[in-house]
N, C-alpha and C positions, 0 to 999 in steps of 0.2 A: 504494500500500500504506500502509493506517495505520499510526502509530508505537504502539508497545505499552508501556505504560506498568505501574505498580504505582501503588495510593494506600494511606499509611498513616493510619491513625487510632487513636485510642484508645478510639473509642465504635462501637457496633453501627451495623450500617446502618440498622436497623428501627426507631431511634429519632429522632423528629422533634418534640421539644418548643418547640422555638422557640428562639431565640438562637444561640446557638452548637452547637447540634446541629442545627438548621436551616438554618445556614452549610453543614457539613459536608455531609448530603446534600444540597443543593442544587449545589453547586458538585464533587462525584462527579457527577450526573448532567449536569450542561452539560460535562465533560469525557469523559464516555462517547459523547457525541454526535461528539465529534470522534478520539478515541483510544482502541483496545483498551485499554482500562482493569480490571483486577482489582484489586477491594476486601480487600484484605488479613483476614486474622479477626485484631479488634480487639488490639493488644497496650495492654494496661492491667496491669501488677503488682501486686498487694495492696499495701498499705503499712505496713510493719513494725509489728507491733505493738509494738513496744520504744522504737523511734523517736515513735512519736506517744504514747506514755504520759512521755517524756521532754521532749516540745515541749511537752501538756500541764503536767506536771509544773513546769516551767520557769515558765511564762504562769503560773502559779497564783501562783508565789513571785516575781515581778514581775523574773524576767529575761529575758534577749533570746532569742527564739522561733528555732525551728526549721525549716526548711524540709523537711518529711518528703515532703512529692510529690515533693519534687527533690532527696532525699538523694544521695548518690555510688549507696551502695549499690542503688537503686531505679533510678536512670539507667543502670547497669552490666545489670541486670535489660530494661529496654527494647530495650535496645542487644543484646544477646545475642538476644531474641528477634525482635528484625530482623533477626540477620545469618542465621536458621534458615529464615526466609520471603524474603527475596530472591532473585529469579530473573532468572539470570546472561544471559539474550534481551529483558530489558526495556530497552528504550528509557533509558529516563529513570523518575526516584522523583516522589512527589506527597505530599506531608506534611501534614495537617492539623493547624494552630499549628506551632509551632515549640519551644517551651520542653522539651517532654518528649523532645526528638530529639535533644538537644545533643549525644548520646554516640555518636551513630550515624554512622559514618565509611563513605564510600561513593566509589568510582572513576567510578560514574555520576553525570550530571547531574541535580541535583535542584532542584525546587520545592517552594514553600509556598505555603497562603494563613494571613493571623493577619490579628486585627482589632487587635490590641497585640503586643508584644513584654513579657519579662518586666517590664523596668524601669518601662515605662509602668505594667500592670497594678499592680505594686506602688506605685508612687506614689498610684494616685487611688482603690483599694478598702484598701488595708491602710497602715501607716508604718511607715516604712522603717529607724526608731530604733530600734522593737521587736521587732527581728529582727538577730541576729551579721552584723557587718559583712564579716566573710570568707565566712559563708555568701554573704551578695549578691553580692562580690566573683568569688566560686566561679561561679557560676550564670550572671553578668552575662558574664565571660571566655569564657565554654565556648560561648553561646548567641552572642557576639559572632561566633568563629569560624564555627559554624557558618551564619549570615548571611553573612560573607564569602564562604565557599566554595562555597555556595549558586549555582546557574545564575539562579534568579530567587527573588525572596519578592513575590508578589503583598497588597498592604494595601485594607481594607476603606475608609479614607480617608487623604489626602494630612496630618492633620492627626498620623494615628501612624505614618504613614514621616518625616516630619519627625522626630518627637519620638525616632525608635528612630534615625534618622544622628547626629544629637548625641548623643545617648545613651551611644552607643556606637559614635562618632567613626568614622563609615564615611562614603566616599566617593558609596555612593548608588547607584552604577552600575548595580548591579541588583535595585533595589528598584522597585517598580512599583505606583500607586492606581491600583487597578481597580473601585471601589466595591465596593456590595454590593445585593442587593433584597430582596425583603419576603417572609416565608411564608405569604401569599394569593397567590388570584390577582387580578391588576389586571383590574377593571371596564371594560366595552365603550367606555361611555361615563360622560361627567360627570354625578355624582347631584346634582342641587339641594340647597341647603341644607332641613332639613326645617320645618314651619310651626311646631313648641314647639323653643325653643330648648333644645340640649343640649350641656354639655363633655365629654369622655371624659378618663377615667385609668385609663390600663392599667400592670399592674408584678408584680413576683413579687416587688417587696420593697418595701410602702409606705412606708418610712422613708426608705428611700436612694432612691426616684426620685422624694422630693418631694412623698409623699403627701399628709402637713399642710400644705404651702402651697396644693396643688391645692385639696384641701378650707375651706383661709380665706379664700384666693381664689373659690369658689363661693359662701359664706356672702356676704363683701359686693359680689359680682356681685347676687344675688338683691332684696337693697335696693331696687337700681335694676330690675331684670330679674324681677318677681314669678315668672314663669313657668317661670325657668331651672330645670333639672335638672342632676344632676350624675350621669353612671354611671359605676362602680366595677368592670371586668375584674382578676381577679389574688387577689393577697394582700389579707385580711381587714384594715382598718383598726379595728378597735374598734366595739361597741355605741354608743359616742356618738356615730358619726360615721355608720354605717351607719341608723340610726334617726334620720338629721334630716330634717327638713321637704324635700324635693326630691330625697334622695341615692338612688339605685337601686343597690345593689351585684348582682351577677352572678357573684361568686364565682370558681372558676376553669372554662375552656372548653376542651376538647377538642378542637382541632378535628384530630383524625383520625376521628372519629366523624360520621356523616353529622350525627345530631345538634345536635352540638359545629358545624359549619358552618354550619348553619340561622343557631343560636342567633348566633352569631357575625355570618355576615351581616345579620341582623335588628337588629340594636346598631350597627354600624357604619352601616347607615343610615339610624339614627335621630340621628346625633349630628350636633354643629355643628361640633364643633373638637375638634382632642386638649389638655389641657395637660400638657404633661411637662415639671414643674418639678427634671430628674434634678439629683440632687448628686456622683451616681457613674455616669459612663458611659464610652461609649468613641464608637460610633456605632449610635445605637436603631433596632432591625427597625421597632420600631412605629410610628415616623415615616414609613417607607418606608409599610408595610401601612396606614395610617389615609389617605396621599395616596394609594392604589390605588383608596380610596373616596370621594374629593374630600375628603376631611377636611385642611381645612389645622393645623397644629400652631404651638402657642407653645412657646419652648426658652431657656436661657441658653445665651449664649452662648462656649462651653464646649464642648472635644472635640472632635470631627468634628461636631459639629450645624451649625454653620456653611456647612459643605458641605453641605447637607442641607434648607436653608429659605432663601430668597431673602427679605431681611428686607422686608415689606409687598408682597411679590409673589407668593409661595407658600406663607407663613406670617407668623411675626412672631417676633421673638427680642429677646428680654432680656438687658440687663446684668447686672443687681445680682443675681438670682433672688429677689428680694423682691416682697411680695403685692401691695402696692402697684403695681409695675410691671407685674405681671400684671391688674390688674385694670384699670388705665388705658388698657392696649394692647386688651383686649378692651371693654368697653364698648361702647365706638364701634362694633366692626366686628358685635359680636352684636345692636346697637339698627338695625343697617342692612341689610336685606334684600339689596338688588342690591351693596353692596359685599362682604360676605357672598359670594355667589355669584358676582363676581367672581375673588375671591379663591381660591375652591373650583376654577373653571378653570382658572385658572392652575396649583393645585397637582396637579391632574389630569394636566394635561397634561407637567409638568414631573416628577414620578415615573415617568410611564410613557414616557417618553422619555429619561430619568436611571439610572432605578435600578433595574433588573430582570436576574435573575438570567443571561437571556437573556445582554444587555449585557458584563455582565461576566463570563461564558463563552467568548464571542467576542474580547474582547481578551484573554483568559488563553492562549486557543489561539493569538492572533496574536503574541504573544511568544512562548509555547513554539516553535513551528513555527520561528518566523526564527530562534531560539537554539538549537537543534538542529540547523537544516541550516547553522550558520556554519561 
């Protein structure tokens, strides 16, 4: 007899945009495959209008910010309406992230999956000066517990279960990298590099993953490389950069849309490498999704990326994130066909034997299981 489970979230099922909503249905259905699972109907609460005119308000006259997603009030609102959809024959709870649950007190054994914890999150997207120290205080205590008491917190890499046990001086005991994988599907086989050399950059924010380095980096790759091209998945970088000599932008892709796949696949097997020079991440789907295509990737070395690229094995990774360093590290491998496509096997093979959602379904279920029947 399967164990019966509940998943909580705060996003609809029927959305799949990538990142973090693609964490979420992805990892509902590899946990459907093994546990009667019921998807909960999303709880998400408004957010006060008073409260965010006041956090505003605050930011404008240069004092310390608000946390209104995670007000008391708003958390007390979540927590109410979990305790109204809990159903007293489920097995055990299934959380998506952790931060918005901190209020949610439960006799059942539960899990999570989070690709950060809040502290992490606040550290490397937002700073942490600019925001009341008791708010963090407040948030950091509540979310600590509920981690403790937690049956498992499954992490997308070893690099923010590290960062969340210091953090928030926990033991560890059950916290669990489980990876994560890519919102493609991985390819049969290994695609050869293509014959015009090409970089990809993919991002929904070009500032913060790097866009301008990706793009000066292209500029003096091209010097040496006349034929390089640069394509552009995501957010708009500007008229001067979208209209240079070699740059192809593509805007943004769909791909729920049969469309949107076509287009998608047809890009991804045109390109030679990703670079994703991010300055804010945690661990990139599109590292995963671009090795599903033998796309090896360049990365600083930073976050969970580390886990994520075998440096001169299945990609290459940088220190400094300076252009310079990206352009020295590629050169060589874009002026060399069979190392090139060496390289591409390797990452081929090491995605789809690493990082697939399959993968990390399977060990999700093989801890719940054994922590269950203890």
């Amino acid at each position: 007899m399967r164990l019966k489970a509940q998943y909580i979230s705060n996003l609809p099922i029927s959305i799949k945009s990538g990142g973090w909503s693609g964490m979420n249905l992805n990892i509902y259905n590899k946990l459907r495959k093994y546990f009667e699972i019921d998807y909960l109907p999303p709880i998400n609460p408004k957010i006060s209008k008073i409260e965010k005119i006041i956090s505003k308000t605050n930011q404008y006259f240069g004092l310390k910010g608000h946390f209104e997603f995670f007000s008391e009030k708003r958390l007390q609102l979540i927590a109410k309406k979990f305790y109204q959809q809990v159903d007293a024959t489920s097995n055990f709870l299934f959380f998506h992230g952790t931060t918005p649950w901190i209020k949610c007190k439960t006799d059942k054994p539960y899990f999570a999956y989070v690709d950060a914890t809040f502290s992490t999150y606040l550290d490397i997207y937002l700073e942490p000066c600019d925001f009341k120290q008791t708010e963090i205080q407040r948030i950091v205590a509540q979310e600590k517990q509920f981690l403790h008491n937690a049956a498992g917190i499954f992490f997308s890499s070893e690099w923010a279960k590290q960062k969340t046990i210091i953090r928030y001086q926990l033991k560890g005991n059950n916290l669990y990298n489980v990876g994560l994988g890519g919102n493609a599907l991985p390819q049969k086989e290994m695609i050869p590099a293509p014959p015009t050399p090409s970089v990809l950059f993919v991002s929904m924010d070009f500032k913060r993953k790097g866009g301008v380095i990706a793009y000066k980096c292209f500029v003096e790759l091209k010097k040496q490389i006349p034929q390089l091209t640069l394509q552009i998945i995501g957010d708009a970088p500007g008229k001067s950069i979208t209209e240079s000599d070699g740059v192809i932008y593509h805007g943004f892709i769909d791909k729920k849309t049969e469309e949107g796949l076509q287009r998608f696949d047809e890009i991804f097997r045109s390109a030679s490498f990703l670079i994703h020079p991010t300055e804010k991440d945690m661990t990139p789907l599109i590292i995963v999704e671009a090795g599903y295509y033998s796309i090896p990737a360049i990365a600083p070395k930073n976050f969970g990326i580390p886990e994520m690229i075998q440096h001169s094995q299945t990609g290459l990774i940088v220190h400094d994130n300076a252009v310079v360093e990206y352009v020295n590290s590629l050169k060589d491998v874009l002026s060399n066909p069979e190392k090139l496509n060496n390289l591409r096997q390797r990452c081929f093979e090491f995605m789809g034997g690493n990082f697939t959602w399959d993968i990390v379904g399977k060990q999700i279920k093989q801890e719940i299981t054994r922590i269950i029947n203890i």
